[in-house]
N, C-alpha and C positions, 0 to 999 in steps of 0.2 A: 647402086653401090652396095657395096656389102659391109655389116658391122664395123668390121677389123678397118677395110678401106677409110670407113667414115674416121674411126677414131685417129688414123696414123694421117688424116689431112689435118684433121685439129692440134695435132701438133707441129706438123710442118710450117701451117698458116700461121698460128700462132708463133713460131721461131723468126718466123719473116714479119712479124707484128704486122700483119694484114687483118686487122680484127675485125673487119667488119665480115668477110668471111667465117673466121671463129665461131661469130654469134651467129649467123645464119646456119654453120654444120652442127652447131651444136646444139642449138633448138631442134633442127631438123632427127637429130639423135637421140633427144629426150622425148620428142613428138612421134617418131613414128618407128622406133625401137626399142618404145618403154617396155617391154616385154621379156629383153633380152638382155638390154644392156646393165650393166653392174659396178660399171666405172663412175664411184663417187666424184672425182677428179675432173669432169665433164661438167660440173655446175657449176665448181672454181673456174676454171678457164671460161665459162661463159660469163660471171660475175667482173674478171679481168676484163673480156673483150670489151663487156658494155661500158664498163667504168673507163675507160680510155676512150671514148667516143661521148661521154655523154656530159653536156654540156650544158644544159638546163635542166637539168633531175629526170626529162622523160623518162629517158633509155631506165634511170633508176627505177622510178615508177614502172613503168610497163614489163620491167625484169619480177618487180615485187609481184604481181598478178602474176606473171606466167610461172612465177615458183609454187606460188599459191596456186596456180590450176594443175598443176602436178602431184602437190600433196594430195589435191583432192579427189585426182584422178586414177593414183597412184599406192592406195593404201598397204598394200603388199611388202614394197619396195622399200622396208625399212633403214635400210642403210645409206638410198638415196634422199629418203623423208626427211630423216635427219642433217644432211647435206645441204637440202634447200631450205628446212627453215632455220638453220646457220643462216646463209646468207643474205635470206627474206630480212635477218634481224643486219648483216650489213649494208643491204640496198636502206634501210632507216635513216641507219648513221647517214647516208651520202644525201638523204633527204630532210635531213636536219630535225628527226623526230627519235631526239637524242633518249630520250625519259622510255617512251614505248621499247626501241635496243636496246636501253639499261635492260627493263623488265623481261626482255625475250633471252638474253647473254642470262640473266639471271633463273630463265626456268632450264636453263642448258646445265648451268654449276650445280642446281639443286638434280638434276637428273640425272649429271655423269660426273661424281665426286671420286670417283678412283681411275676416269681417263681422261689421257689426253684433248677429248673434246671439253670437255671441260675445266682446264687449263687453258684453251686456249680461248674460253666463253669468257672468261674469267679476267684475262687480259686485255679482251677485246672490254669489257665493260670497265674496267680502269682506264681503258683510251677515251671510253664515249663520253666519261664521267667527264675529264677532262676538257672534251666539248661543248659537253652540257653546262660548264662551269663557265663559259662563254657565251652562254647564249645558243637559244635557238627555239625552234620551233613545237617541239615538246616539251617549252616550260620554261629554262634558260637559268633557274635553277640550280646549286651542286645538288641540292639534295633531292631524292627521288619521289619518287611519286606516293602517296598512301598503299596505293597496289601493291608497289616494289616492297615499301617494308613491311607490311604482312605476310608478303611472299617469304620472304628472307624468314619473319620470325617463326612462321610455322615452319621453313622448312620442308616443303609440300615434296612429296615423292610421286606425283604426277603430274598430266600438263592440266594447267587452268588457263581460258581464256582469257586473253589483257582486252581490257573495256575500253582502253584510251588506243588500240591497233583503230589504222585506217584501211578499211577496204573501198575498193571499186563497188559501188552499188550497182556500176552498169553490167558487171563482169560476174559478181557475186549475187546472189538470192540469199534472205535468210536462213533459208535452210539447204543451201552451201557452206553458212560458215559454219552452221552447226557439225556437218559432215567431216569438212576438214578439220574441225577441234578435236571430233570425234576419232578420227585419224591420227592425229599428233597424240592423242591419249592413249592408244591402244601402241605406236610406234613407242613412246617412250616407257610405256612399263612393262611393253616385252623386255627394255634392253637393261632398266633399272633392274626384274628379275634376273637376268643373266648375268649381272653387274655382282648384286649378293648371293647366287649362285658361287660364284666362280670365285669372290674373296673367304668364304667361306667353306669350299672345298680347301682353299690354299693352307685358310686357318688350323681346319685340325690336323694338317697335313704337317705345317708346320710345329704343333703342338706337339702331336703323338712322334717327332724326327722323324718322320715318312716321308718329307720331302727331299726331292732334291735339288742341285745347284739353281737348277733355270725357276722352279718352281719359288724355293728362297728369295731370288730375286723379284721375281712377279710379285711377289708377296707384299716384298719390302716396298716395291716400287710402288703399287697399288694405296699403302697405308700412306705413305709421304704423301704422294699426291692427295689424298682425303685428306691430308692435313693442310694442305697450303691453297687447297682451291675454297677461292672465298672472294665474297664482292669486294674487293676495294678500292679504294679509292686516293691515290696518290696527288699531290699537290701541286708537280710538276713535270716537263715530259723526262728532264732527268730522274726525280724518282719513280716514272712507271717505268724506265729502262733499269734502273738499277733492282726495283723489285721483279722482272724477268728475269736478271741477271741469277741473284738469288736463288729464285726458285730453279733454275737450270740446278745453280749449283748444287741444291739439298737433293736433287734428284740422284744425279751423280754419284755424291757422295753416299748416297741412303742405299745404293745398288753398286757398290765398291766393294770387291774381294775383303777387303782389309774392312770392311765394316759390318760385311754381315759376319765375319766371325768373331769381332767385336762381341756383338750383339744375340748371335744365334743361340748359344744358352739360352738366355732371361727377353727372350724375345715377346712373351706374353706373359704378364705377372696374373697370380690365381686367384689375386684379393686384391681390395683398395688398399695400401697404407699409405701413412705418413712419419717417415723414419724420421729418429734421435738426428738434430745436425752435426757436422764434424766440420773440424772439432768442437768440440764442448766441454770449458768453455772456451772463448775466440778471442781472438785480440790481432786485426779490428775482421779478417773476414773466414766466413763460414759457408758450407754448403748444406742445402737442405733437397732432401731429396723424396720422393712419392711415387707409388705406384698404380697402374690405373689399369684392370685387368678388363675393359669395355672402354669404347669412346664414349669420350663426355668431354662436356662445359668446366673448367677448372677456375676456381680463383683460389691465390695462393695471398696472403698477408701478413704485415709483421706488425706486432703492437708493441708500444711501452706497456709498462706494468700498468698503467691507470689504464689499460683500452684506446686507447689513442693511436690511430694511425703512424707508422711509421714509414714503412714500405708497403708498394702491392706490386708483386713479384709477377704473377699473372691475375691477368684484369679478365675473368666472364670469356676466356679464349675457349676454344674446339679443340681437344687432346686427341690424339688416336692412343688406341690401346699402349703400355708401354711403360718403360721406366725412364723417369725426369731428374734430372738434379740441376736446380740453380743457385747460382750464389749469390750472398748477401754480405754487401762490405755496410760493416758500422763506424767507418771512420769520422764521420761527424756525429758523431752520438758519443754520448757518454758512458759510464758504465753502471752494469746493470742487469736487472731480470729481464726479458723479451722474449715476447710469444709469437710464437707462426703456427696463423689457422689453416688448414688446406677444405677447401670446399666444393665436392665435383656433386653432380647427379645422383644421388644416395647414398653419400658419405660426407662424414664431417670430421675434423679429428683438430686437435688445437696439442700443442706441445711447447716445452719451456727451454728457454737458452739464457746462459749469461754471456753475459760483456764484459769482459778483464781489460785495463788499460794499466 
């Protein structure tokens, strides 16, 4: 059979939910056309087939190994690498090694913060959370592993191997799993480079108004998503759908006619500030607004005059580049002097407001 042939039976088969066929052409296509073929789309449909037939974790199992003997066999193939070990970290979830997919969903977020793969690493690791918060076999735990949060604090911008992964001893040599690490390493920082590559072309394009309409959009689209891809961790499956919901939404709107020219002037501020709030004074609410011409870590707070906590506006969150304004209602407070400190990654700045009642 020919390429094209193989590909347009895995779709027919698959249309008539014949998966066990599925999974035999599509092995058969990853196995003896890894050469040629370019269709990421081909390890979804084969992760589908197995997972509707498989009834005791095998199929799960034995899908994990032969993703893994792909990446290892495969190191070229970087847009299928990435493909398979997505769903190396789904065949986890279906095998109850919730804490290890936390940790793999979370080297995806840390490696593709401005795409869609990592939005969707991101939501997959809020489901598993959820899992995990149940019980199971990686720990059973909500909270993750030591690995995962070092991961998370550093922030690592390449791949590290997770010590808690299971592999086939009988399948794997140690110095296979080094190969395929090795492999996942060099896959994900080609694409990390290409990643600040290409936000950074958009940047001073946008800067200097060199850009245009489509490039604005990339742009904007790119920076939201670096803003909202982040581990978290919802409480229920209503709130992981309503934080989906969300994040759809800010996409949207982040990449709407009516928002980028909103926005297109004063799209990248030249300096950190921390503007005078308005008004001033207030009676009971006010706006307080900042600029942040780099991403960074922001905490934003409000004191009474003795230093004492009032409000914390933003708590140690991830800013993207950009101009903020939030407001501050003081209607259970008295009146008075009140301070709002703003605190990001190499700036500090504290300012005073009254309260008129």
């Amino acid at each position: 059979m020919t390429l094209k042939t193989l590909s347009d039976s895995v779709s027919i088969n698959l249309r008539k939910r014949n998966y066990e066929r599925v999974s035999v052409l599509c092995r058969e296509l990853l196995t003896d056309y890894a050469d040629s073929i370019n269709d990421a789309s081909i390890i979804s449909k084969l992760y589908l087939a197995d997972l509707k037939q498989d009834t005791g974790s095998s199929r799960m199992s034995e899908l994990k190994s032969f993703l893994e003997s792909y990446i290892l066999n495969n190191p070229e193939k970087e847009m299928m690498v990435r493909q398979a070990f997505y769903f190396i970290q789904k065949c986890k979830v279906s095998l109850g090694l919730y804490e290890s997919a936390m940790t793999g969903f979370q080297q995806i977020i840390n490696q593709f913060p401005y795409s869609y793969e990592g939005l969707l690493a991101s939501w997959d690791y809020a489901a598993t959370s959820l899992l995990n918060s149940q019980g199971g076999s990686g720990g059973g735990a909500i909270a993750s592993s030591k690995y995962d949060y070092e991961l998370r604090e550093k922030g690592v911008i390449s791949y590290i191997d997770d010590p808690s992964d299971v592999y086939d001893s009988r399948k794997f040599s140690t110095d296979d799993r080094k190969t395929l690490n090795d492999n996942l390493t060099k896959t994900f920082s080609s694409q990390v480079n290409k990643q600040t590559r290409e936000i950074k072309s958009l940047e001073e394009k946008v800067t200097k108004n060199e850009a245009t309409n489509s490039e604005k959009k990339k742009y904007q689209e790119m920076r939201t998503l670096k803003e909202i891809i982040k581990a978290r961790k919802p409480e229920t499956i209503a709130g992981h759908v309503s934080m989906i919901s969300d994040d759809l939404s800010r996409i949207m709107k982040s990449t709407s006619a009516e928002y980028l020219d909103k926005h297109e002037a004063n799209i990248l501020p030249t300096e950190f500030a921390l503007h005078q709030n308005y008004p001033n004074p207030f009676n009971p609410a006010t706006k307080i607004s900042f600029d942040l011409p780099q991403d960074s870590k922001v905490t934003l707070i409000v004191y009474d005059l003795l230093g004492r906590e009032v409000k914390r506006l933003v708590n140690n969150e991830f800013k993207v580049a950009g101009k903020y304004t939030y407001d501050f209602n003081a209607a259970s407070l008295s009146s008075g002097v009140y301070f709002y400190r703003l605190e990001t990654e190499g700036f500090v700045n504290t300012k005073r407001m009254m309260l008129i009642k």
